[in-house]
One Martini backbone bead per residue (centre of mass of N, CA, C, O) as a GRO file, in nm:
protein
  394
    1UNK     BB    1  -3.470   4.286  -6.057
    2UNK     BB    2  -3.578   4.044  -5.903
    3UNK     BB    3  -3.706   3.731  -5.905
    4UNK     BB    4  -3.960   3.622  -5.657
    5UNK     BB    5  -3.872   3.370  -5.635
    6UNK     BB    6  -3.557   3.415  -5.542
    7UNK     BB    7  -3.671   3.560  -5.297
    8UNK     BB    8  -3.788   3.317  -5.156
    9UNK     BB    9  -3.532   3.141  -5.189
   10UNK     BB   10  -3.338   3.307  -5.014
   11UNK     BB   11  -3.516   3.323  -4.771
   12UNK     BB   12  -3.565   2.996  -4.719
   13UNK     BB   13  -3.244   2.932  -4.717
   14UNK     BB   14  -3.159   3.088  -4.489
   15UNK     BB   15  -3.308   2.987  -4.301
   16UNK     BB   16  -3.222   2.709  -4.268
   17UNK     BB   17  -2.902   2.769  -4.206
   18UNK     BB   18  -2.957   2.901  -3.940
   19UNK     BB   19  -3.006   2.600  -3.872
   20UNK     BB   20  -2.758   2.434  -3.686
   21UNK     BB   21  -2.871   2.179  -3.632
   22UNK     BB   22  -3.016   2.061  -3.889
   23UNK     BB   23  -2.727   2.067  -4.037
   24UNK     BB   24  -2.596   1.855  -3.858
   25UNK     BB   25  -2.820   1.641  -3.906
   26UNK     BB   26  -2.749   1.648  -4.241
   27UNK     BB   27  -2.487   1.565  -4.224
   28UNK     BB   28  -2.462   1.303  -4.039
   29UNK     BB   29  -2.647   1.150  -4.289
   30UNK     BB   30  -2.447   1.162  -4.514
   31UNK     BB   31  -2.187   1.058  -4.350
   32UNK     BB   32  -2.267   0.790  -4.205
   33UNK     BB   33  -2.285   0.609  -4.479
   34UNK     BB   34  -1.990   0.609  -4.631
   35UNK     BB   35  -1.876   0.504  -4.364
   36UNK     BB   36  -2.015   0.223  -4.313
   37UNK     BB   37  -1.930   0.118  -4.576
   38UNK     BB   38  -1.685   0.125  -4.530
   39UNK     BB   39  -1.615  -0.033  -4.287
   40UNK     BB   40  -1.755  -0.292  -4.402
   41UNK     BB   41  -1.543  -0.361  -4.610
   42UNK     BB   42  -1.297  -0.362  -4.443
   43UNK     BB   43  -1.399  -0.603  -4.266
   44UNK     BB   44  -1.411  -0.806  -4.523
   45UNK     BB   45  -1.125  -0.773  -4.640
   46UNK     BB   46  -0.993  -0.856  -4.344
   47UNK     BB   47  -1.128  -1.160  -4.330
   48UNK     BB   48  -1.056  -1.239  -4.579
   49UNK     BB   49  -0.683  -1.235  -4.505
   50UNK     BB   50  -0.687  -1.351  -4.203
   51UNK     BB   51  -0.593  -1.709  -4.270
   52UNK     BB   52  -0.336  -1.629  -4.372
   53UNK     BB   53  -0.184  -1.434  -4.164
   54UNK     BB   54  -0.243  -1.643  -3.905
   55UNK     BB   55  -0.391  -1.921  -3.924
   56UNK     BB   56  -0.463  -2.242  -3.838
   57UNK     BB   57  -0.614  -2.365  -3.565
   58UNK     BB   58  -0.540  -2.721  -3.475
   59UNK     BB   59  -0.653  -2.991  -3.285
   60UNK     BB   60  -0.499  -3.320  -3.262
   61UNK     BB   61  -0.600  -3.647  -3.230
   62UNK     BB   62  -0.387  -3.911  -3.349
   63UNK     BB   63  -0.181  -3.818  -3.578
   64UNK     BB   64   0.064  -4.031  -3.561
   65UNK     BB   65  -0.088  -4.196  -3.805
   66UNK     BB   66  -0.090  -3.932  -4.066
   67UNK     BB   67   0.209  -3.796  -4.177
   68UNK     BB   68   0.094  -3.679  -4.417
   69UNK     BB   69  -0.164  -3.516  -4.333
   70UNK     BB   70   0.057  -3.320  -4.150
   71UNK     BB   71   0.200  -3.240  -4.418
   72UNK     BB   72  -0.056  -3.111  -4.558
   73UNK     BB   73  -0.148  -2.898  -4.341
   74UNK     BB   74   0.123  -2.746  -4.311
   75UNK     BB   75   0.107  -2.623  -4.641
   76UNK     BB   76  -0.186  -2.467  -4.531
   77UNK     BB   77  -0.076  -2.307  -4.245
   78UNK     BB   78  -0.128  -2.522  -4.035
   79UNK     BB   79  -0.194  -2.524  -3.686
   80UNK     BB   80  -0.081  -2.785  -3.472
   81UNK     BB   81  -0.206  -2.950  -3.192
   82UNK     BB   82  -0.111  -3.162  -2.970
   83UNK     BB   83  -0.320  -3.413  -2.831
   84UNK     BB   84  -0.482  -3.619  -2.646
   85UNK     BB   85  -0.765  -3.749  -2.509
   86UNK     BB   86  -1.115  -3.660  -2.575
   87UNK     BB   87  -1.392  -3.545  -2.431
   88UNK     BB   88  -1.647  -3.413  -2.573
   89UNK     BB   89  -1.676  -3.198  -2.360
   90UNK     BB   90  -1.439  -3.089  -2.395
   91UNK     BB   91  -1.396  -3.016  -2.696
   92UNK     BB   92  -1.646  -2.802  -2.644
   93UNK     BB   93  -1.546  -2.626  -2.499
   94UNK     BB   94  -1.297  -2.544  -2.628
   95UNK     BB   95  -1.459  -2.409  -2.903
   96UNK     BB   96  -1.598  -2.199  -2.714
   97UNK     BB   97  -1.325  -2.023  -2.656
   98UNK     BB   98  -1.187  -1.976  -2.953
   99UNK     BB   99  -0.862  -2.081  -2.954
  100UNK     BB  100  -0.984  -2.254  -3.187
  101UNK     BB  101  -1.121  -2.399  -3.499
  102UNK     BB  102  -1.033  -2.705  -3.448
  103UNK     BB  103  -1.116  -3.090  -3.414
  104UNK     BB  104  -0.919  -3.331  -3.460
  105UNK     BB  105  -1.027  -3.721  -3.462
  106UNK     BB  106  -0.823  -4.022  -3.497
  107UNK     BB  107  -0.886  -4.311  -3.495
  108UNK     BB  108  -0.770  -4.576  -3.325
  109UNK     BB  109  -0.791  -4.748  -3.635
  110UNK     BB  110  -0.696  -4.599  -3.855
  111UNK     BB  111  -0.426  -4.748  -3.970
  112UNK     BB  112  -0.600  -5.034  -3.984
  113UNK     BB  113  -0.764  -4.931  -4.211
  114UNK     BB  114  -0.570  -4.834  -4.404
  115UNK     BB  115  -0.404  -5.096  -4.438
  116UNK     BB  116  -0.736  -5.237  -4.553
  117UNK     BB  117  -0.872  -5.024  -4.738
  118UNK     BB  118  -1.079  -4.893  -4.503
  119UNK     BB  119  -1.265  -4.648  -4.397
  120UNK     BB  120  -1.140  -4.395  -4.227
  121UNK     BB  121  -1.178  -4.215  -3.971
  122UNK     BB  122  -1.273  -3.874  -3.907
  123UNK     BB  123  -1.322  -3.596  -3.687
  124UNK     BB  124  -1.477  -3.291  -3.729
  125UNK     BB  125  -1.462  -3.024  -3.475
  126UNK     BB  126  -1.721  -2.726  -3.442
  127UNK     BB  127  -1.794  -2.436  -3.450
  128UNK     BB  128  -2.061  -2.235  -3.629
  129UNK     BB  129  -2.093  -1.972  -3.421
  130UNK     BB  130  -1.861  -1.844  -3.527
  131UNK     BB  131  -1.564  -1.679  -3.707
  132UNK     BB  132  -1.484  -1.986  -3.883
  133UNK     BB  133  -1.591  -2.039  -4.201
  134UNK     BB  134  -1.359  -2.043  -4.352
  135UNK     BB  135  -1.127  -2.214  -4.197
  136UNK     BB  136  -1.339  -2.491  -4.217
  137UNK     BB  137  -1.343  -2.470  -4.512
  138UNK     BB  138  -1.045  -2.562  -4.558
  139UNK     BB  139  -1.050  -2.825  -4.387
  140UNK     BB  140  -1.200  -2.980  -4.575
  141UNK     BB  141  -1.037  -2.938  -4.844
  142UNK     BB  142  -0.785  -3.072  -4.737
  143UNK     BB  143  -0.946  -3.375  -4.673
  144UNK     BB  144  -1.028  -3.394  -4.968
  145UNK     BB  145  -0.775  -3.404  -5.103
  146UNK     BB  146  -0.647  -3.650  -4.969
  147UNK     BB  147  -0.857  -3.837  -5.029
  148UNK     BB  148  -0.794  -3.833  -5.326
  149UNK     BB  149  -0.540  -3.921  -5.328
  150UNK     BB  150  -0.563  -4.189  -5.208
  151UNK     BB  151  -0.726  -4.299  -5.429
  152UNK     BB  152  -0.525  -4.251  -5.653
  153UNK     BB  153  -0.304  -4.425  -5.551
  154UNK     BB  154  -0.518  -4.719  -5.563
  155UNK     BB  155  -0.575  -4.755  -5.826
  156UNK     BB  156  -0.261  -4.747  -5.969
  157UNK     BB  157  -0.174  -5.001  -5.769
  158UNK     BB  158  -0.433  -5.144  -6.004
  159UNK     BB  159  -0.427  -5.020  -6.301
  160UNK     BB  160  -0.634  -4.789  -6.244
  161UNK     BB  161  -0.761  -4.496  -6.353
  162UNK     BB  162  -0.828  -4.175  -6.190
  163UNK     BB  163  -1.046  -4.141  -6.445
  164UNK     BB  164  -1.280  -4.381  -6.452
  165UNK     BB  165  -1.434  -4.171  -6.214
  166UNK     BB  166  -1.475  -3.957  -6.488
  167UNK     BB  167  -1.632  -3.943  -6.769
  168UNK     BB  168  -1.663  -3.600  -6.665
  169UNK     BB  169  -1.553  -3.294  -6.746
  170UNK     BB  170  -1.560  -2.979  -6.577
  171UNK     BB  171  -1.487  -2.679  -6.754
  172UNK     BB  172  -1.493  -2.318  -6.601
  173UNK     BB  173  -1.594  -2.034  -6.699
  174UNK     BB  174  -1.554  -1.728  -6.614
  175UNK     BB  175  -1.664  -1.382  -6.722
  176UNK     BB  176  -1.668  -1.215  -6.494
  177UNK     BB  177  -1.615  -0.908  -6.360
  178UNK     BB  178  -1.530  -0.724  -6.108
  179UNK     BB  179  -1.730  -0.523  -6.164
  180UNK     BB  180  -2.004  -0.719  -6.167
  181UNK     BB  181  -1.938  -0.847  -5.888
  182UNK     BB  182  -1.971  -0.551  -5.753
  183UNK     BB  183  -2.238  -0.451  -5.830
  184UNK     BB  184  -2.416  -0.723  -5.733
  185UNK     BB  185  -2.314  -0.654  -5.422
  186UNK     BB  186  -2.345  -0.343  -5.423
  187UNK     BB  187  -2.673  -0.311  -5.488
  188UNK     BB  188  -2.818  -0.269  -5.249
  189UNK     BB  189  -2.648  -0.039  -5.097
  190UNK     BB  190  -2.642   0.177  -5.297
  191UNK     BB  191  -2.958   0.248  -5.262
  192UNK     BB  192  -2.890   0.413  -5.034
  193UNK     BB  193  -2.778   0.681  -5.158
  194UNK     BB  194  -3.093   0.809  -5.201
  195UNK     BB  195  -3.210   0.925  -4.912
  196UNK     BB  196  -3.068   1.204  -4.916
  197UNK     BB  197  -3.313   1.339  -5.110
  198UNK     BB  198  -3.565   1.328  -4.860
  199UNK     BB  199  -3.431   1.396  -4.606
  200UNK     BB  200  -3.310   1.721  -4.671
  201UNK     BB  201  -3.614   1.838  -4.751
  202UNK     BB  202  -3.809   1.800  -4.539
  203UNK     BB  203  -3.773   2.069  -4.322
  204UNK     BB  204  -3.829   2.272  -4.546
  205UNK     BB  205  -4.130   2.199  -4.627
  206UNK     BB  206  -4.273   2.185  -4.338
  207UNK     BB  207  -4.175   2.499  -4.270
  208UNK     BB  208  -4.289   2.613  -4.570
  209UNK     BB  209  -4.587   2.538  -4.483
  210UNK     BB  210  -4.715   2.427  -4.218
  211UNK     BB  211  -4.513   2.609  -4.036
  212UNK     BB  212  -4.620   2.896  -4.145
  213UNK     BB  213  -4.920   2.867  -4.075
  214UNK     BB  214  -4.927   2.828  -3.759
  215UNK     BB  215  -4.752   3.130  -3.741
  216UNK     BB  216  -4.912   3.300  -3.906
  217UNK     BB  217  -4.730   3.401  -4.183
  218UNK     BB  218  -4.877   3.346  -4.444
  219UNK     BB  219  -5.057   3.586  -4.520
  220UNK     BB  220  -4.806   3.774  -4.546
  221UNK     BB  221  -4.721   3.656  -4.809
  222UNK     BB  222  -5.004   3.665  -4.951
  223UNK     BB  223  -4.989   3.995  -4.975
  224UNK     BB  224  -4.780   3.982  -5.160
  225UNK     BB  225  -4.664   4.056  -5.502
  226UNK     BB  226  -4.701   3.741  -5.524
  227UNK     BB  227  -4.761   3.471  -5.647
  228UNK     BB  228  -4.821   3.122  -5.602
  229UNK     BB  229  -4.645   3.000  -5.844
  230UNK     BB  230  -4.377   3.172  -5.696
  231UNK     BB  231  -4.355   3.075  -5.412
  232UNK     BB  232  -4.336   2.774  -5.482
  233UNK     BB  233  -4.105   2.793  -5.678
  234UNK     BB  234  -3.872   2.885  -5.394
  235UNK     BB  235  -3.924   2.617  -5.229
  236UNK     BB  236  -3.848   2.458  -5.373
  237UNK     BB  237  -3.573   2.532  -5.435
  238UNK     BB  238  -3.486   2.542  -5.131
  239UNK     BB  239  -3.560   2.213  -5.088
  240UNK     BB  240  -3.325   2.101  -5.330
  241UNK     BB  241  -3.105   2.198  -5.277
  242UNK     BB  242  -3.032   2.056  -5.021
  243UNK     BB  243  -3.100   1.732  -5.153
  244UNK     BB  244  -2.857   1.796  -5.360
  245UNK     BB  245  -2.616   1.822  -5.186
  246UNK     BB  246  -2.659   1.555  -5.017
  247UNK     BB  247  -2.648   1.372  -5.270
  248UNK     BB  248  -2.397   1.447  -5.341
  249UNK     BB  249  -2.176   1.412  -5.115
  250UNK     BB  250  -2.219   1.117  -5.080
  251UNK     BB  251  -2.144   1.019  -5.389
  252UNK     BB  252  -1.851   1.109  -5.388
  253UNK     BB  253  -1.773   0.958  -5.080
  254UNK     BB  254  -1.824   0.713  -5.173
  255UNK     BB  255  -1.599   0.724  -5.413
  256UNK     BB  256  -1.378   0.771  -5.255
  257UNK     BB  257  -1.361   0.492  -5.076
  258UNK     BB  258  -1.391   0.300  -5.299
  259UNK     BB  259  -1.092   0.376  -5.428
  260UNK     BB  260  -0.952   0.289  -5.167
  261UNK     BB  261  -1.050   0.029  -5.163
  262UNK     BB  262  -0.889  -0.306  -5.210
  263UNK     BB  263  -1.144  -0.482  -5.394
  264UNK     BB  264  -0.966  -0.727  -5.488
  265UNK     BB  265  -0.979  -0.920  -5.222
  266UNK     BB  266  -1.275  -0.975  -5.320
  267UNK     BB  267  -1.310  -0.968  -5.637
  268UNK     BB  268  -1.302  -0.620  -5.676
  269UNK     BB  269  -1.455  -0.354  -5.878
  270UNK     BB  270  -1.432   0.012  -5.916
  271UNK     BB  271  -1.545   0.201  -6.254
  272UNK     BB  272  -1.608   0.457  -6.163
  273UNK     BB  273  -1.552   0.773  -6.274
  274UNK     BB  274  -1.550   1.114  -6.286
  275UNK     BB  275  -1.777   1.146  -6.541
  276UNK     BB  276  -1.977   0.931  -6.430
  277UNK     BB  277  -2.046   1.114  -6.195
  278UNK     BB  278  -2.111   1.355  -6.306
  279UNK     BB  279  -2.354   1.217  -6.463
  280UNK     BB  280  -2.525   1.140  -6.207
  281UNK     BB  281  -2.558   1.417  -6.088
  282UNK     BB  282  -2.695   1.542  -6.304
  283UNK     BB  283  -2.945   1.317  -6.298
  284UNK     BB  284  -3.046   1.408  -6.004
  285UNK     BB  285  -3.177   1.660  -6.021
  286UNK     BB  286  -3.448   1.572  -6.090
  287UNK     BB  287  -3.504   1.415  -5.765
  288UNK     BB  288  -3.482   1.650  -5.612
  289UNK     BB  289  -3.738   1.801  -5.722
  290UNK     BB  290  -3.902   1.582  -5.651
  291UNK     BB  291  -3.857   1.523  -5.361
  292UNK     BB  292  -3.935   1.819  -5.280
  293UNK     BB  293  -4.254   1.860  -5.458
  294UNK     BB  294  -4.399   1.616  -5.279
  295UNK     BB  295  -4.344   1.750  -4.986
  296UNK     BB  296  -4.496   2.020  -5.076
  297UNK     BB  297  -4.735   1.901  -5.126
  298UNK     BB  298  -4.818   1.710  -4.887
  299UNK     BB  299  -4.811   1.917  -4.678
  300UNK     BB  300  -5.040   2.130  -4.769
  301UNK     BB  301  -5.236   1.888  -4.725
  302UNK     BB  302  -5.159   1.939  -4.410
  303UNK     BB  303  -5.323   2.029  -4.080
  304UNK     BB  304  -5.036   2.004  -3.938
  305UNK     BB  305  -4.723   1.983  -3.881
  306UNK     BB  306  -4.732   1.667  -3.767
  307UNK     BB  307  -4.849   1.547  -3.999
  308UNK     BB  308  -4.639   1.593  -4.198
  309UNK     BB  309  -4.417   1.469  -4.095
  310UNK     BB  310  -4.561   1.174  -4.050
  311UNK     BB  311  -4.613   1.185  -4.405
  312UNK     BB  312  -4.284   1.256  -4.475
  313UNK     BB  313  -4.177   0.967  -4.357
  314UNK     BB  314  -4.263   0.790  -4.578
  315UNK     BB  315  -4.099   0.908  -4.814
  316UNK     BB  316  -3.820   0.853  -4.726
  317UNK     BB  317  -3.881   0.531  -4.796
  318UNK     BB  318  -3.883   0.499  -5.130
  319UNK     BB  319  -3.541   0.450  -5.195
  320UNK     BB  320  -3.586   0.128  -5.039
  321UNK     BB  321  -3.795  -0.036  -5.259
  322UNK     BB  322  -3.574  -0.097  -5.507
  323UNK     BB  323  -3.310  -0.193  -5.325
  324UNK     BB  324  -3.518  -0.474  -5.248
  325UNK     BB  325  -3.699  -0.551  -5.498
  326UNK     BB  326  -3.449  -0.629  -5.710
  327UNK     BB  327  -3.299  -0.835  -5.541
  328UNK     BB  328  -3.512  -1.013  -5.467
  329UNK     BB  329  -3.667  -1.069  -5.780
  330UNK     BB  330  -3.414  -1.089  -5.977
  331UNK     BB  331  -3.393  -0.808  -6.184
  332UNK     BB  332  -3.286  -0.726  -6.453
  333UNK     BB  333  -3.220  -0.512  -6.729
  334UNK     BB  334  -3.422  -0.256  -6.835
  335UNK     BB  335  -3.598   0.014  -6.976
  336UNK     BB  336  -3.816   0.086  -6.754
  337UNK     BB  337  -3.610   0.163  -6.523
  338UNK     BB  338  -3.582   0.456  -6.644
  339UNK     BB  339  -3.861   0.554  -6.538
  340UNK     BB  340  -3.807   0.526  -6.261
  341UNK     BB  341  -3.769   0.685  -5.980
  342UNK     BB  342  -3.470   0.578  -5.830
  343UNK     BB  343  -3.430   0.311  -6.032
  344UNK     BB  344  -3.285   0.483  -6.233
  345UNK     BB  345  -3.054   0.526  -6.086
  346UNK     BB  346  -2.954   0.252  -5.975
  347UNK     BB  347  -2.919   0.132  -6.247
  348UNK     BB  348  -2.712   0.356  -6.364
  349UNK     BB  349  -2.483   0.286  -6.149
  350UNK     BB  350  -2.468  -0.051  -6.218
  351UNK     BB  351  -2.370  -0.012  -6.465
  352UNK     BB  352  -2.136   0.162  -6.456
  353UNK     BB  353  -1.991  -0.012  -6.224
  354UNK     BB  354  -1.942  -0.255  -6.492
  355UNK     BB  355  -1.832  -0.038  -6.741
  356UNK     BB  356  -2.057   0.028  -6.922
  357UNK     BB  357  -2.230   0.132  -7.232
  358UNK     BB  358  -2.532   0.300  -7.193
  359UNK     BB  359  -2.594   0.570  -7.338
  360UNK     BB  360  -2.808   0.847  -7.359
  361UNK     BB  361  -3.074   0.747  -7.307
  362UNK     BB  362  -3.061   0.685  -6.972
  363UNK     BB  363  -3.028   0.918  -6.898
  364UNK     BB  364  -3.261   1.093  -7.052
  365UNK     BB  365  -3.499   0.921  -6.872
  366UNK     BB  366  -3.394   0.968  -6.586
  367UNK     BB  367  -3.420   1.287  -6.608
  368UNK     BB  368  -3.728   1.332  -6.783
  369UNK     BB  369  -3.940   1.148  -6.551
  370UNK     BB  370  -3.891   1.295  -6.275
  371UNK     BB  371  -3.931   1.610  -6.415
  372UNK     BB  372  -4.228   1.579  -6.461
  373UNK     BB  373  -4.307   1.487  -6.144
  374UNK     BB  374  -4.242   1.774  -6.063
  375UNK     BB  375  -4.390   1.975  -6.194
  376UNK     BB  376  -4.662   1.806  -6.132
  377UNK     BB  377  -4.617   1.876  -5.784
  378UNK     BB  378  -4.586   2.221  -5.817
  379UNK     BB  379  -4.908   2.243  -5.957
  380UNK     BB  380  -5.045   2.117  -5.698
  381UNK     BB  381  -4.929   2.328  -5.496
  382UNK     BB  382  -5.029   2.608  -5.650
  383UNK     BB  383  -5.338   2.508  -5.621
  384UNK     BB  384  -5.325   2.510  -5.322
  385UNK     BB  385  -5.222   2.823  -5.257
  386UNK     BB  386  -5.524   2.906  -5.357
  387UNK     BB  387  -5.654   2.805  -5.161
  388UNK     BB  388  -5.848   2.870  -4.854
  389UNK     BB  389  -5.813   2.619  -4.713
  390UNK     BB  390  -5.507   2.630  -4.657
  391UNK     BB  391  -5.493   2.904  -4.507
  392UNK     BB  392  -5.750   2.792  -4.278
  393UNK     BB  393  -5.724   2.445  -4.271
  394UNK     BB  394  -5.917   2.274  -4.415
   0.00000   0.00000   0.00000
């Protein structure tokens, strides 16, 4: 003979499967992170390595004057286009048009400035709203280049060495590894990825507590032979499943685009394994039992279907308030973030995406901290459903 909970637990989990409309609409939700993700990281890689394969549009207004310039500007990938002078407003249309990058302006007095040793002026304009942010910043790079040479050959012609004007030199060493820096870059958007821990589980609580009671079907259970918390944790269990799926099949999805984007090109890579996805996926199972736990918790509470509803879209956003509070305040990984559900799984993935070796303990902490709190939501919904204001709705 079955035990009265899996009793429960089929018929709830069977009702919920049956609603295919609500089955696809929390696929397109699992689903649509994970796409949206990979768009995102490859437009961005898209974009990291475009100025090199497309080259720089630069219209130059009297070149002529520094052909040293204009033949290391050409070493830099940069396509010139001479033109002749134009008014500011011409200037303006041009970049407005988008079909260069900037229009570089060489005073009419250029060469006899540059020959009396004083600053030669250069005008360089560009349109900030555009999105050719990295190539003017490459061309900004190639004249301060160029300048920085200009001076250092004329200390020499001088006898004076152009280390004379550097006292200091600051030598550089980055530590940081590409997994580390993907993973503080990756690390807010990470933080989204268990929202459907609490979304997939939503429709299934206020259905089988709420949804009950309005259709006068709890009675009906309520008359069967088997207790108030064999009941609830038939519902839990299968409010749980769901949510467990959903957010298994994501952190999954999500691992298999961040392995297939070339994220070298962004100067970053993704060192999570198979195993720690494994244990990642296992330490989640009791998130999914709290976010379950609690919305049948509070569902219970609630005194009508819409009440639920709206009570239990708030909880659904409680996933999003480590994934900005942390990196907003700048919190550094602490002991005490593996006891907070939500946060201790999000720490725990940036941890292992950065390669780190973090040990038993907070996998365990992890594990049950969330467990704990899960249990103790499943005992406050067992004693709300022995109450007879529940079953009567007040």
């Amino acid at each position: 003979m079955k035990p009265k909970f899996l009793v429960v637990f089929l018929k709830e989990l069977t009702d919920n499967l049956r609603d295919r409309r609500a089955m696809v609409l929390l696929l397109f939700m699992v689903l649509l992170y994970p796409v949206m993700y990979g768009f995102l990281l490859n437009s961005l890689i898209t974009r990291a390595g475009k100025p090199e394969r497309e080259g720089i549009e630069l219209v130059v207004i009297g070149g002529a004057q520094a052909p040293t310039l204009m033949a290391q500007l050409k070493q830099k990938n940069v396509i010139i286009r001479e033109s002749g002078p134009m008014t500011e407003q011409a200037v303006t249309d041009l970049l407005h048009e988008h079909t260069v990058v900037a229009v570089l302006k060489l005073d009419k007095h250029f060469a006899e400035h540059y020959q009396a040793m004083r600053p030669a002026r250069v005008e360089l304009w560009f349109d900030s709203a555009s999105e050719n942010n990295a190539k003017q910043r490459e061309l900004e790079d190639v004249l301060r280049d160029y300048s920085s040479g200009i001076a250092s050959g004329r200390l020499l012609a001088h006898g004076v060495s152009p280390t004379t004007g550097l006292p200091i030199k600051v030598q550089r060493y980055d530590t940081g590894t590409n997994a580390s820096r993907s993973a503080t870059f990756l690390g807010a958007l990470l933080g989204m990825l268990f929202l459907p821990v609490f979304i997939c589980c939503m429709s299934c609580a206020v259905d089988s507590t709420a949804g009950e009671r309005e259709r006068r079907s709890l009675e009906v259970l309520l008359a069967q032979p088997a207790s108030a918390l064999e009941l609830v944790v038939g519902k839990w269990l299968a409010a749980s499943t769901l949510s467990l799926v959903g957010v298994t099949l994501e952190l999954v999805l999500t691992h298999a685009v961040l392995r297939w984007l070339p994220l070298e090109e962004l100067g970053m890579s993704w060192r999570l394994s198979g195993l720690d996805l494994a244990l990642l996926c296992l330490v989640t199972i009791p998130l999914a039992l709290l976010a379950a736990g609690l919305q049948v918790a509070l569902a219970m509470n609630a005194k009508s279907f819409k009440e639920a509803q709206s009570t239990l879209s708030f909880v659904t956003l409680l996933p999003m308030v480590p994934a900005m509070a942390v990196p907003m305040l700048g919190l550094t990984t602490a002991s005490w973030m593996y006891l907070v559900p939500v946060l201790s799984n999000l720490t725990l993935l940036r941890e292992l995406a950065k390669g780190q070796d973090v040990g038993w303990l907070p996998f365990a902490m992890t594990f049950f901290s969330a467990l704990l709190l899960a249990l103790l939501s499943v005992a406050v919904a067992s004693r709300r459903m022995q109450s007879e204001r529940y079953v009567l709705s007040v």
